[in-house]
DOPA-83670 format. One record per atom (N, C-alpha, C, CB): x negated, y, z; residue in three letters. Coordinates in steps of 0.2 Angstrom, whole numbers, padded with zeros to 4 digits, always signed. Glycine has a CB too. Layout:
BEGIN
XYZALA ...
//
This chain:
BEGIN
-0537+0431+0538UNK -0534+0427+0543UNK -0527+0427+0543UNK -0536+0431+0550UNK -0525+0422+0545UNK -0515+0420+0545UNK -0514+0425+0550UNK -0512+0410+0550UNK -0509+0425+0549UNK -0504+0427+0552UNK -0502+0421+0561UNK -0498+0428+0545UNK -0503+0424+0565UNK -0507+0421+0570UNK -0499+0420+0574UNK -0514+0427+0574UNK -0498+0414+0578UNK -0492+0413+0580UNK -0491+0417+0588UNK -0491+0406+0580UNK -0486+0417+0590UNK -0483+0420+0595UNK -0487+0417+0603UNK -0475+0418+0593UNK -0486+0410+0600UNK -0489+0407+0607UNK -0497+0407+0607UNK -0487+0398+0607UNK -0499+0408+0600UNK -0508+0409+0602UNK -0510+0416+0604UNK -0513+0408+0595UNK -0506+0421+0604UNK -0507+0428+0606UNK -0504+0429+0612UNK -0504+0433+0601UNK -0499+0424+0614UNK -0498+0424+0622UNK -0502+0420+0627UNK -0492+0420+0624UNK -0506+0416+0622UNK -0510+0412+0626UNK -0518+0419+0628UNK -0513+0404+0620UNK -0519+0420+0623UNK -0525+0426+0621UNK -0522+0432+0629UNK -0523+0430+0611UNK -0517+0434+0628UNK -0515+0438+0633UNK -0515+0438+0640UNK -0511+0439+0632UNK -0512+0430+0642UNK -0513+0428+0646UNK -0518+0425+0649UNK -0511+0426+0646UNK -0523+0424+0648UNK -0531+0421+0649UNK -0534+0430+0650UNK -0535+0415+0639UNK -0532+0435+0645UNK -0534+0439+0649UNK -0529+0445+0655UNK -0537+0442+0643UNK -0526+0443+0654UNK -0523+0447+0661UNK -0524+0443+0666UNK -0515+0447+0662UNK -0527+0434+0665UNK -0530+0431+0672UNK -0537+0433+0674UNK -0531+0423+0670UNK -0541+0434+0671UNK -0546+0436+0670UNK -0545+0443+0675UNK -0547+0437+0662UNK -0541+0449+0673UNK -0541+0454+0676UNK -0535+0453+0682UNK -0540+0460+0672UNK -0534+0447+0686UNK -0531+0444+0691UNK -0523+0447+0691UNK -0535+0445+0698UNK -0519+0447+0686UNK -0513+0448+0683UNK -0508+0440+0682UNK -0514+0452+0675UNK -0503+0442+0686UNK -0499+0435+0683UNK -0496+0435+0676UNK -0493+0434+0687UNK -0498+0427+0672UNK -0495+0427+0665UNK -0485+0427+0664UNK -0500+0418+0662UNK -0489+0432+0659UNK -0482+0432+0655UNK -0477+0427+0650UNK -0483+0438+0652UNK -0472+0425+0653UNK -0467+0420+0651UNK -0466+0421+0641UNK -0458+0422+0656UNK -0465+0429+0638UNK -0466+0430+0633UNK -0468+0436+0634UNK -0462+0429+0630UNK -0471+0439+0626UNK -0472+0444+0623UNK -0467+0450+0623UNK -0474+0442+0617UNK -0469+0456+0626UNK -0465+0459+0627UNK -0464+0463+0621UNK -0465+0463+0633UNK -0456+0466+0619UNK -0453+0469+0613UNK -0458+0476+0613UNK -0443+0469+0613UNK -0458+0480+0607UNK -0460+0486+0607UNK -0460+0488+0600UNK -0466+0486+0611UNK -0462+0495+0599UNK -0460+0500+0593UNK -0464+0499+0589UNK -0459+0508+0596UNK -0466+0497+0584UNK -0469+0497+0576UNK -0474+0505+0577UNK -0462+0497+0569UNK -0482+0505+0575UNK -0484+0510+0575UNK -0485+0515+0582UNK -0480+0512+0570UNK -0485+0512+0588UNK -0484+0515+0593UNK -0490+0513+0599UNK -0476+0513+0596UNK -0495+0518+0599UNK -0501+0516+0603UNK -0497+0515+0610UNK -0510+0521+0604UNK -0495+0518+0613UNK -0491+0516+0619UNK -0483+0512+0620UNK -0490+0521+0621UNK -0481+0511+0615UNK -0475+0506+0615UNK -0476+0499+0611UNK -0470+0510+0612UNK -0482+0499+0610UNK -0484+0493+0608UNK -0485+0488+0611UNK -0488+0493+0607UNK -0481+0480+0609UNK -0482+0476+0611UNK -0487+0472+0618UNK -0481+0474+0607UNK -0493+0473+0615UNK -0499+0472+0617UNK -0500+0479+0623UNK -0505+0473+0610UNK -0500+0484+0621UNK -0499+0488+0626UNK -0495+0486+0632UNK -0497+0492+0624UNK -0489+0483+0630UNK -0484+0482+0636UNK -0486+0477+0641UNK -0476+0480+0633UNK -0490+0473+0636UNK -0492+0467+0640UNK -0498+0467+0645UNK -0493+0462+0636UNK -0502+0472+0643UNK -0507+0473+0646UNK -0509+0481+0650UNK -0511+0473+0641UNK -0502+0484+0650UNK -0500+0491+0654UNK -0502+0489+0662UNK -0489+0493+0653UNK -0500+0484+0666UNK -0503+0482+0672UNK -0511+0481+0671UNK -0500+0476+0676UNK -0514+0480+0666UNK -0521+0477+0668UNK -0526+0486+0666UNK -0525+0468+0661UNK -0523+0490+0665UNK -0527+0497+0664UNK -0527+0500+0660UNK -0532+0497+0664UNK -0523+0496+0654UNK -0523+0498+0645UNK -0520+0504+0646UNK -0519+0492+0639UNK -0520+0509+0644UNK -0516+0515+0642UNK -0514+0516+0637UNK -0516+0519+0642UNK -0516+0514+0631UNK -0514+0512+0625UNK -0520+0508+0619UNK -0511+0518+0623UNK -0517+0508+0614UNK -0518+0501+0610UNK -0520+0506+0604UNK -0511+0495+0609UNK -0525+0506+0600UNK -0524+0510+0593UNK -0525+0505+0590UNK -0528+0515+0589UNK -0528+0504+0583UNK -0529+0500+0576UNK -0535+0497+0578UNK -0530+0505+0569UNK -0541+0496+0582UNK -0546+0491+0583UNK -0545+0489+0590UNK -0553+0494+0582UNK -0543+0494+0595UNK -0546+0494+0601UNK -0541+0494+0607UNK -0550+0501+0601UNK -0542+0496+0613UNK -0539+0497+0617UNK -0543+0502+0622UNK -0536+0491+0618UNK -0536+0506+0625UNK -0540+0513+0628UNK -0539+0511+0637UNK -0536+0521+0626UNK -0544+0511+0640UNK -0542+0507+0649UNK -0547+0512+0653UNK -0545+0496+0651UNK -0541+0512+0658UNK -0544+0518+0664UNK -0548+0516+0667UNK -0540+0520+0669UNK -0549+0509+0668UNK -0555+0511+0674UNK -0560+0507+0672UNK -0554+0510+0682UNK -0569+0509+0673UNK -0572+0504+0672UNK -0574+0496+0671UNK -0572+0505+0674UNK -0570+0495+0679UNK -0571+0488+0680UNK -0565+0484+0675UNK -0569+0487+0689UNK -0561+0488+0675UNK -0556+0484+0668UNK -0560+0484+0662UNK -0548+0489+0666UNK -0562+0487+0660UNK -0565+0490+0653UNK -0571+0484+0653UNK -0569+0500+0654UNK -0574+0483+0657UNK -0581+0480+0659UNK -0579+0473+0657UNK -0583+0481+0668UNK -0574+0470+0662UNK -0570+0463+0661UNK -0566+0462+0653UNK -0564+0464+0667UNK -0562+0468+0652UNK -0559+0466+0646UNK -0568+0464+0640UNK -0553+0474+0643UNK -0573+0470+0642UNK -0576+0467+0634UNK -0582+0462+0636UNK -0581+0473+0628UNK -0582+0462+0642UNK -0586+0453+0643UNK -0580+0448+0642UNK -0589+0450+0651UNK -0574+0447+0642UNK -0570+0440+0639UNK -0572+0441+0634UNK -0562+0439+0639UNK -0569+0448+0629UNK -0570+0447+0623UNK -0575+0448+0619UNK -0567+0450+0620UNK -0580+0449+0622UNK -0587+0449+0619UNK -0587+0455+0614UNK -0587+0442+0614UNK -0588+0462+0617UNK -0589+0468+0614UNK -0588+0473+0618UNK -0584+0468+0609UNK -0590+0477+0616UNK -0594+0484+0619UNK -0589+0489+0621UNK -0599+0488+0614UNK -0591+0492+0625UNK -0588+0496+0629UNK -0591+0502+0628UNK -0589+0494+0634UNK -0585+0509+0625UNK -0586+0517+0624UNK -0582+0520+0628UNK -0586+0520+0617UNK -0584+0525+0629UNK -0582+0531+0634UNK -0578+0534+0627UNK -0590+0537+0637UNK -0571+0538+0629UNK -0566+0538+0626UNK -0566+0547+0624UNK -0560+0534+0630UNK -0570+0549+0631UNK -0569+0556+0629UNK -0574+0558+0635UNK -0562+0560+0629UNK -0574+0565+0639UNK -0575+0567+0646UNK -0572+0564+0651UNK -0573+0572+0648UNK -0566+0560+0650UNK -0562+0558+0656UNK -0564+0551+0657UNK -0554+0559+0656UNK -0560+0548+0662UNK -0562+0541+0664UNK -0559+0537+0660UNK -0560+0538+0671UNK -0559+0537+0654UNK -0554+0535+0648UNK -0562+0528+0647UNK -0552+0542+0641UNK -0560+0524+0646UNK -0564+0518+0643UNK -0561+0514+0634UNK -0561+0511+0650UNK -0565+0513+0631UNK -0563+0511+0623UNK -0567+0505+0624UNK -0565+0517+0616UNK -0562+0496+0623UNK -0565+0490+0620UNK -0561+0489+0613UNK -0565+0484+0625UNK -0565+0488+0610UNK -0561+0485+0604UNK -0559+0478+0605UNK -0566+0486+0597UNK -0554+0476+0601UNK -0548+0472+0598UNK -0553+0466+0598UNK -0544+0473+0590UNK -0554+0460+0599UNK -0556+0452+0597UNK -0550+0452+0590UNK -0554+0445+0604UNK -0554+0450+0586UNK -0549+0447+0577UNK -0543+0445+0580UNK -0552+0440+0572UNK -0541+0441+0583UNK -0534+0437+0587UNK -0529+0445+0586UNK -0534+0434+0597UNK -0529+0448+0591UNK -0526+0454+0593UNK -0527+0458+0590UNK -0527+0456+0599UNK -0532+0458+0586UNK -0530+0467+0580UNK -0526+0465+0572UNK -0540+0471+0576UNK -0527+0457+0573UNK -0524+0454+0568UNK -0515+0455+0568UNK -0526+0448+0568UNK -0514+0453+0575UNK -0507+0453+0579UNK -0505+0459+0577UNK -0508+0452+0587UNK -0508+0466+0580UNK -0507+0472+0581UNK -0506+0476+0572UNK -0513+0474+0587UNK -0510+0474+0567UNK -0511+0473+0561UNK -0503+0471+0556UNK -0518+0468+0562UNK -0503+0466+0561UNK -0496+0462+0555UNK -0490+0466+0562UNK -0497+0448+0555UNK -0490+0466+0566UNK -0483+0467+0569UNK -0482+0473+0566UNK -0482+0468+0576UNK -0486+0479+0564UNK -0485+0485+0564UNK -0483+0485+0555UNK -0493+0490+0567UNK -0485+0481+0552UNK -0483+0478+0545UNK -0475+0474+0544UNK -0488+0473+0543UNK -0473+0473+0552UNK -0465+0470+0552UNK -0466+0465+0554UNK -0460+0469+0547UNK -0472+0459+0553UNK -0471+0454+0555UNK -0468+0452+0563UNK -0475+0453+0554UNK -0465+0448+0565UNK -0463+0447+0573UNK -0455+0452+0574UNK -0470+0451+0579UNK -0454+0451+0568UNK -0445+0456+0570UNK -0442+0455+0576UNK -0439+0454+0566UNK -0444+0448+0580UNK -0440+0448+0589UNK -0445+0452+0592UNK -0438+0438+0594UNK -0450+0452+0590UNK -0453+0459+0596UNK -0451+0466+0593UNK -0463+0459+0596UNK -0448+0468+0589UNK -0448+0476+0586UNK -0440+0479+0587UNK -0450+0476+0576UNK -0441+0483+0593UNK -0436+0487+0594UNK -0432+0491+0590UNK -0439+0490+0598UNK -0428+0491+0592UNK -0422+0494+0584UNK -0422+0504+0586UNK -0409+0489+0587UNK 
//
């Protein structure tokens, strides 16, 4: 897969923070290379339940988030541990994103 542009991963984001009744974001917010919680993606999805972002997935508190995020994206839904922790995995777009940013790509998103 390419390397995925800025505006299609805003678009992706935004379609899902609509989804979970979140106003769309103007741009991608900056954040730290390697960082399940200072992650770009994270930052952008920190209001819709995400708590953080690893290498497939994303971790979300509450159900109904969890529920919504993997019916847009078409994928399943795991229990994260004992707690109300929720695990959907990444759609290709965003693990791809999350994949190459953490590789450097997007230097205006990577905090110094």
């Amino acid at each position: 897969m390419e390397v995925a542009t800025l505006t299609e991963v805003l678009v992706c984001i935004n379609q899902t923070r609509s989804v979970l009744n979140k106003k769309a974001l103007a741009n991608m917010p900056q954040g730290r290379r390697y960082s399940a919680s200072c992650c770009p993606l994270k930052l952008a999805l920190a209001d819709c339940g995400v708590v953080s972002v690893g290498i497939i997935s994303v971790q979300v508190k509450t159900r109904t988030s969890a529920q919504k995020l993997a019916r847009l994206w078409s994928t399943e839904i795991r229990n994260a541990d004992a707690s109300t922790r929720y695990i959907v995995d990444l759609i290709p777009l965003l693990y791809e994103f999350r994949k190459n940013f953490d590789s450097g790509s997007y230097p205006e998103l990577i905090l110094p």
